[in-house]
Every structure is written in structure tokens, then in C-alpha cells.
VOPAGU-2260 file (C-alpha; in pm, 1 decimal, decimal comma):
REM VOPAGU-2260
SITE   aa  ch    i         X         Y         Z
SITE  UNK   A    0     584,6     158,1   -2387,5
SITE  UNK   A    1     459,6    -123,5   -2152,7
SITE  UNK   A    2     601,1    -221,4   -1853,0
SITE  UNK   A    3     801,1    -610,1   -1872,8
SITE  UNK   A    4     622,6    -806,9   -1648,7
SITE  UNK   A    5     772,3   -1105,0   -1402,1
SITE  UNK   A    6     552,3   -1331,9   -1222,1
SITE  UNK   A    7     728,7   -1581,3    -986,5
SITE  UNK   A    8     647,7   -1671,6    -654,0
SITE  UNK   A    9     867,3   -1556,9    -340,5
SITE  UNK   A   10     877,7   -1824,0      -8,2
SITE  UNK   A   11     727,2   -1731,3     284,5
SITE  UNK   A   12     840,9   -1934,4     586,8
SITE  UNK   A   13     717,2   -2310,8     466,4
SITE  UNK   A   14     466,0   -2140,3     230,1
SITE  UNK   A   15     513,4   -1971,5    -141,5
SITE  UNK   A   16     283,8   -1700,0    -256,1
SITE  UNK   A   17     253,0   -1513,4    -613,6
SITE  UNK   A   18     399,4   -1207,6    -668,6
SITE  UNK   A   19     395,1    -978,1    -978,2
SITE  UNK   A   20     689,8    -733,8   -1072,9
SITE  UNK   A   21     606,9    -490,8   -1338,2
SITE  UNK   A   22     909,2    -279,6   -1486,6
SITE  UNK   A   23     883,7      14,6   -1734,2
SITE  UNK   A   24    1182,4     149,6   -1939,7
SITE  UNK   A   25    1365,2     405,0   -1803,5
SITE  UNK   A   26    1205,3     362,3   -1425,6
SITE  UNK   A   27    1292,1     571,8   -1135,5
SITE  UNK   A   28    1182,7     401,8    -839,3
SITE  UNK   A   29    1007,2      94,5    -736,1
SITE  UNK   A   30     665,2      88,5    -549,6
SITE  UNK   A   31     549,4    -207,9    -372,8
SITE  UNK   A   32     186,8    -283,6    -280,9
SITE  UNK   A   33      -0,7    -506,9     -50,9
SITE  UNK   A   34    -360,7    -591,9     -75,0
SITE  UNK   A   35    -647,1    -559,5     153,0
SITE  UNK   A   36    -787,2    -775,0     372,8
SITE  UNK   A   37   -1046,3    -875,6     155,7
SITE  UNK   A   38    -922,1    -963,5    -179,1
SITE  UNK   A   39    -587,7   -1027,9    -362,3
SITE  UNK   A   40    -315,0    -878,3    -553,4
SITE  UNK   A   41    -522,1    -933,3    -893,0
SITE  UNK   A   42    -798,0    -686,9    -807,6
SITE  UNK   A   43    -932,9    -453,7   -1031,5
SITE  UNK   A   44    -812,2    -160,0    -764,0
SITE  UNK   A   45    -445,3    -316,3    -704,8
SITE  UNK   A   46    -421,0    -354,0   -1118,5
SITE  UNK   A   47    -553,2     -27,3   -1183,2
SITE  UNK   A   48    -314,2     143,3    -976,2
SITE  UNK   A   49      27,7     -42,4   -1030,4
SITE  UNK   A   50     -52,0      38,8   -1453,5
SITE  UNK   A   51     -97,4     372,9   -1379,3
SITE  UNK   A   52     265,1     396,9   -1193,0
SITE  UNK   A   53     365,9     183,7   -1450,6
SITE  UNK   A   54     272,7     511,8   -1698,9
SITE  UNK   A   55     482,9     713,7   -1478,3
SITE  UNK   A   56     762,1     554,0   -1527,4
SITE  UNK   A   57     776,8     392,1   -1185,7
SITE  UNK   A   58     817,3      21,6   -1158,1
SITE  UNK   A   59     569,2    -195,9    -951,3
SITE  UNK   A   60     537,8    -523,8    -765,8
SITE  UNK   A   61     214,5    -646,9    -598,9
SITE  UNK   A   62     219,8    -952,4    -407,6
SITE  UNK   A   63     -27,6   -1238,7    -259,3
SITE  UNK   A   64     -13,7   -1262,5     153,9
SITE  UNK   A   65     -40,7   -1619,3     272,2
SITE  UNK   A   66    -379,4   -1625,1     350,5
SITE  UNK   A   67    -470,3   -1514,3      17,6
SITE  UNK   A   68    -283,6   -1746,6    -211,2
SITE  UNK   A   69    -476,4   -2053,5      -3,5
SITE  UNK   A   70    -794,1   -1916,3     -40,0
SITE  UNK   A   71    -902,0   -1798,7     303,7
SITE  UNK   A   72   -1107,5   -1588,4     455,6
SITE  UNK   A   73    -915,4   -1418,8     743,2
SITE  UNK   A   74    -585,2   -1260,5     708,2
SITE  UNK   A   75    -232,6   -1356,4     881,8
SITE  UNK   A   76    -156,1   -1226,9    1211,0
SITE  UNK   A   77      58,8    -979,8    1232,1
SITE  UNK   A   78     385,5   -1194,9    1243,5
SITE  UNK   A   79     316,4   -1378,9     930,6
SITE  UNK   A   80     264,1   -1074,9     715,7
SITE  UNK   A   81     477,6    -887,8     824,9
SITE  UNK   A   82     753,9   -1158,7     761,0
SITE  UNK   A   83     553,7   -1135,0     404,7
SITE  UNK   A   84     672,8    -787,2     351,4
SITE  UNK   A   85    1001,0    -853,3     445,4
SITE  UNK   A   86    1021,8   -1110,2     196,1
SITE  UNK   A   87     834,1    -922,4     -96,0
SITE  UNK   A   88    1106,2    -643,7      14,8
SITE  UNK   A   89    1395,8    -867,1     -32,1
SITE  UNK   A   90    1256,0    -991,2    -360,3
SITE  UNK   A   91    1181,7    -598,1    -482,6
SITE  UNK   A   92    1584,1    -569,2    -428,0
SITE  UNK   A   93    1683,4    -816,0    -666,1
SITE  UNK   A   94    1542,1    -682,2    -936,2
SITE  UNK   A   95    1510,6    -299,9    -884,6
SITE  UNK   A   96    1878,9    -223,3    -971,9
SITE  UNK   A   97    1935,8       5,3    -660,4
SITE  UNK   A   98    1631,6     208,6    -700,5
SITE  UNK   A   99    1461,8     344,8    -398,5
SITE  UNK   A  100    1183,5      97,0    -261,2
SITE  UNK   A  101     870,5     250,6    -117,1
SITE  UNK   A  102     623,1      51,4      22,2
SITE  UNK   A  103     255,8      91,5     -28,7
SITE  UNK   A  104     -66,1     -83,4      68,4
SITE  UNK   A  105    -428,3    -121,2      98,2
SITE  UNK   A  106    -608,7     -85,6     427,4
SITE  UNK   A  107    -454,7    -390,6     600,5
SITE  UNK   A  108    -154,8    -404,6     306,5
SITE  UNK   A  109     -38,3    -109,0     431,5
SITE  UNK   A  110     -92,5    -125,1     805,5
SITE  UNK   A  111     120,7    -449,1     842,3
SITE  UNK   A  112     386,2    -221,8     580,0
SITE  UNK   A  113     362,5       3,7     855,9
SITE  UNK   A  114     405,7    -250,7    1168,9
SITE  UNK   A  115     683,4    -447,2     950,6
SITE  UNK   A  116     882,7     -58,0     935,9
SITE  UNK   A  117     859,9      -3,7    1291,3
SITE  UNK   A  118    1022,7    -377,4    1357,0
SITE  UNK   A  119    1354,4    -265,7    1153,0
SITE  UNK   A  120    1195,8    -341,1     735,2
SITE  UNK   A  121    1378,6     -54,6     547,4
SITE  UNK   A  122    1151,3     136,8     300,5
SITE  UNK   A  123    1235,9     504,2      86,0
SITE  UNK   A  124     871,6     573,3     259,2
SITE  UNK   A  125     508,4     450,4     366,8
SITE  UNK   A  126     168,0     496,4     162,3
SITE  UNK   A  127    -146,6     422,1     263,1
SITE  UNK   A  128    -403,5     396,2       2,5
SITE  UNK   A  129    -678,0     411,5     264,0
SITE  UNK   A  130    -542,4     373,6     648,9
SITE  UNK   A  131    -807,7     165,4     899,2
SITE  UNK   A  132    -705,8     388,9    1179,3
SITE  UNK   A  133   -1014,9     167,6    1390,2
SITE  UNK   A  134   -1259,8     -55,7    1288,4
SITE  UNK   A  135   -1580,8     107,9    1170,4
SITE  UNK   A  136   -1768,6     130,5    1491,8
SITE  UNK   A  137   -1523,0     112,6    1740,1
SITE  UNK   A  138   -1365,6     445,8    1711,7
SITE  UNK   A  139   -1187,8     385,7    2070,0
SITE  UNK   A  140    -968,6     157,2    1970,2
SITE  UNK   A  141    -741,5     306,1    1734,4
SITE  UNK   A  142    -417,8     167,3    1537,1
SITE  UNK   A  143    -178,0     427,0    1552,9
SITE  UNK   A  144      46,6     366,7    1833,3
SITE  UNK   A  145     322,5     226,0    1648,7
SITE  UNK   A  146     346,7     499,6    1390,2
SITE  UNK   A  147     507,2     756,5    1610,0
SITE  UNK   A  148     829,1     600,2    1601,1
SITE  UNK   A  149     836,1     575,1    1270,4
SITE  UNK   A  150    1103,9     856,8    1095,7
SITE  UNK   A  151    1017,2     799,7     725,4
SITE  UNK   A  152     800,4     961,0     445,1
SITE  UNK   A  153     463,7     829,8     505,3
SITE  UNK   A  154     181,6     987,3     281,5
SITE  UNK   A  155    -230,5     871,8     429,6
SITE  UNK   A  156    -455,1     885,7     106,2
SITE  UNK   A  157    -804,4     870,5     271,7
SITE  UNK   A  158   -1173,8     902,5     122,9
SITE  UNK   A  159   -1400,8    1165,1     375,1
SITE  UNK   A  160   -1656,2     890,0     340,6
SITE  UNK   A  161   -1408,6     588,3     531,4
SITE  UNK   A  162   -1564,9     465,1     792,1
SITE  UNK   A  163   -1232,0     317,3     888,8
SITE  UNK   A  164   -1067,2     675,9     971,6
SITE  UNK   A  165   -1272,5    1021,7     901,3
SITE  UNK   A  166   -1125,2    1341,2     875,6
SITE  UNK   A  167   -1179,6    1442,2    1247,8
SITE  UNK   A  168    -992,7    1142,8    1377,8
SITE  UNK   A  169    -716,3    1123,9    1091,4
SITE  UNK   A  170    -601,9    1464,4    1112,8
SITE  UNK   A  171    -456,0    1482,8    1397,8
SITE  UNK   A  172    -318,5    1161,8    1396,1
SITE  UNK   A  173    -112,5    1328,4    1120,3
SITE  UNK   A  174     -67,7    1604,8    1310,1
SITE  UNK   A  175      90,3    1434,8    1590,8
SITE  UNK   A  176     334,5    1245,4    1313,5
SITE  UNK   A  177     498,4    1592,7    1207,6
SITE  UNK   A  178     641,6    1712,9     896,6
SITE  UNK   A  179     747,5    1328,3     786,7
SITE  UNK   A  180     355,4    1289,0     731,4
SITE  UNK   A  181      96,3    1423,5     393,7
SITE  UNK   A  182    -230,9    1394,4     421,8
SITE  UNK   A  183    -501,6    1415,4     110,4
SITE  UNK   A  184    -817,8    1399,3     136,7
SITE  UNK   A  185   -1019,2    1238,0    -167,8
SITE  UNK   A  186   -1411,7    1408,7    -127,1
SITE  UNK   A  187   -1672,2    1187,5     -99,1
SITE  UNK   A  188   -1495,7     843,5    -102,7
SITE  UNK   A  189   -1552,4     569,4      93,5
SITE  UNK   A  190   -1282,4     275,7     230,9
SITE  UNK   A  191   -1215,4     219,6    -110,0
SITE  UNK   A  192   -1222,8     541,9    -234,8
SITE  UNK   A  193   -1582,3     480,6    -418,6
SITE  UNK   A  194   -1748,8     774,4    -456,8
SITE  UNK   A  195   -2144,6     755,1    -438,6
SITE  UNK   A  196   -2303,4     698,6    -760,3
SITE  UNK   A  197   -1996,5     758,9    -973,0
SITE  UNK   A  198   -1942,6     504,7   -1308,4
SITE  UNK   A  199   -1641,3     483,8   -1215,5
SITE  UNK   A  200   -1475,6     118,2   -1210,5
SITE  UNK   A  201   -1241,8       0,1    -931,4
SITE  UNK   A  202    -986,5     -29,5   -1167,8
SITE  UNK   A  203   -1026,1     349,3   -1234,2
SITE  UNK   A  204   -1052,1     436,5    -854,1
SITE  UNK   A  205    -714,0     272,2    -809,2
SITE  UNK   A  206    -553,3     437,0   -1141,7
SITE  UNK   A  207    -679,8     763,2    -991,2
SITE  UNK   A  208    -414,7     792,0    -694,2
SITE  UNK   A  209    -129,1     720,7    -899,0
SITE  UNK   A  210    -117,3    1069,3    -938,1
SITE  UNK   A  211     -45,8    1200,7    -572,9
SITE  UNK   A  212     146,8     845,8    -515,9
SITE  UNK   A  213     384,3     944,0    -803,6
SITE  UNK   A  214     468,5    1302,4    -663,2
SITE  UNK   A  215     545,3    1126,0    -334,9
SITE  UNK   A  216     783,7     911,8    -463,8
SITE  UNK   A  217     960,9    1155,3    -676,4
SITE  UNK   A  218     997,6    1390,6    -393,2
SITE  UNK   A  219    1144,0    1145,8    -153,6
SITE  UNK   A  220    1359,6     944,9    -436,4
């Protein structure tokens, strides 16, 4: 059975973006997911994903950040979205009839998640589909300060090819988190978890981390 889908838009400060709440029968928990910096909540890789929740019987909502929804090139600051995911939070409660909320996100989706959870934004637990631990190049200036006082679930879902984090730099940033933090490894993808001459459509790369994202969330619901 298909999941009922809601689209409405939720205000941001002056501003209202487009959000998308998708809700199978008989769900257990909600995930909601941010986009990247680079494209919306309508691409192929966000889609692809949020349906294959959707399969497991975990309800979805995937949201526009400010930026986005006016067409720009570069994202928010961090104040903006992060007063995006409170809001997309907020709206996630109304209609998830008590369920727990996790919070997911794409490279930058996820990292303001992150930054939004250590300024007080409650989540069930953190996923990163793809963490940008530095940008590619500048391996000395890395993002991770603020996630060591974070005390939820957080599970890093990382391609060995990411230029944005690689294993050797990753790992023991997980390390360091402790038991609260999972780390896995998908071999041979890259920032978007594309693997090198695989047929594979974005909207299939997405679908294929619903897997590992669902056992996350059913562990920690």
C-alpha cells in the first residue's frame, strides 16, 4: 500500500517553504530529511530514499530550506536553517501521532540537523546520509566540534570514495563520539554515494540506504 501524501508549506521566519509528508499505514516512526546544498527536496536521491522508508513502513517528510524554495545558489547560514529544522520539526509533530522523530539529512541537510541538536532541537536520533566532515581539499578544517556534546543516536552513512570525509579521517571522529555513534561504510561511493561506472540511478542510490536507515530507527524507536 502507498504512503498518503501531504504537501503544504511550513513558515520560516517571514518566508514559507514546501514541505512534503509522506505517511504509510500502519507506520512506526517518522524520518525527516533535509537536502543538500546543491539541490532540493524533489531530487531523484531525496525521492528515492523517503519511498523506500515509505516501504518499510516508516513515514517521511522532506522539506525545501529557504534558499532553495527562491531559487538560489548558496545555502542559509547556519541560523536560518537551523531555525528551518526547528520548524520542519514542529510541523513533523503535528502529524506523526506521537511517533518518534529522527532527523536525517544530506551533506549540509544533515550537518545543520546536527548544529540545530546541539542548540536544544529534540530528535529520537541523527543520520547522515553522507557527513562533509571538511571541504574537499581542506582537510584541516574539520566540522566536528559540535558533535561531541551531542548524547543521541547518530548513525554516519559514508561512501570510501567522499572526498568530503574518507575513512581515515571519519573513523575516528566516530571513535571519539562513543557507543551513541554507527558507522557504515558504502565501498566505492563517492559524496553521493555514486559508485564508478555503476547504472545505477540517483533515485536508486538513495533507495539503497533505506535499508541500514530503517534498522537504525527501529533500534532506537
Amino acid at each position: 500500500m502507498s504512503a498518503i501524501k501531504e504537501s503544504f508549506s511550513m513558515a520560516v521566519n517571514d518566508t514559507g517553504v514546501s514541505a512534503v509528508f509522506a505517511n504509510p499505514a500502519g507506520s512506526v516512526a517518522t524520518v525527516v530529511v533535509a537536502h543538500g546544498a546543491g539541490a532540493g527536496m524533489d531530487h531523484p536521491f531525496l525521492t528515492g530514499f523517503t519511498e523506500a522508508l515509505n516501504e518499510r513502513d516508516i513515514a517521511t517528510m522532506r522539506f525545501n530550506f529557504p534558499y532553495s524554495e527562491a531559487g538560489r545558489k548558496f545555502p542559509d547560514r547556519p541560523p536560518v536553517a537551523i531555525a528551518t529544522w526547528n520548524a520542519a520539526m514542529a510541523a513533523a509533530r503535528k502529524r506523526s501521532a506521537g511517533q518518534p522523530i529522527f532527523t536525517a539529512g544530506k551533506s549540509f541537510g544533515g550537518r545543520m540537523a546536527s548544529m540545530a541538536v546541539a542548540e536544544g532541537m529534540e530528535t529520537a536520533g541523527l543520520i547522515f546520509l553522507g557527513y562533509p566532515l571538511h571541504e574537499p581539499g581542506k582537510p584541516e578544517k574539520l566540522r566536528d566540534g559540535h558533535l561531541y556534546g551531542l548524547d543521541v543516536p547518530m548513525l554516519f552513512l559514508q561512501g570510501t570514495r567522499d572526498p568530503f570525509a574518507s575513512p581515515d579521517e571519519l573513523e575516528p571522529v566516530v571513535e571519539r563520539l562513543g557507543p551513541n555513534a554507527v558507522l557504515k561504510w558504502f565501498e566505492g561511493g563517492d559524496h553521493s554515494f555514486k559508485v564508478a561506472r555503476s547504472k545505477r540511478m540517483p533515485e536508486q542510490d538513495g533507495a539503497a540506504l533505506a535499508g541500514s536507515v530503517a534498522e537504525f530507527v527501529l533500534a532506537n524507536s
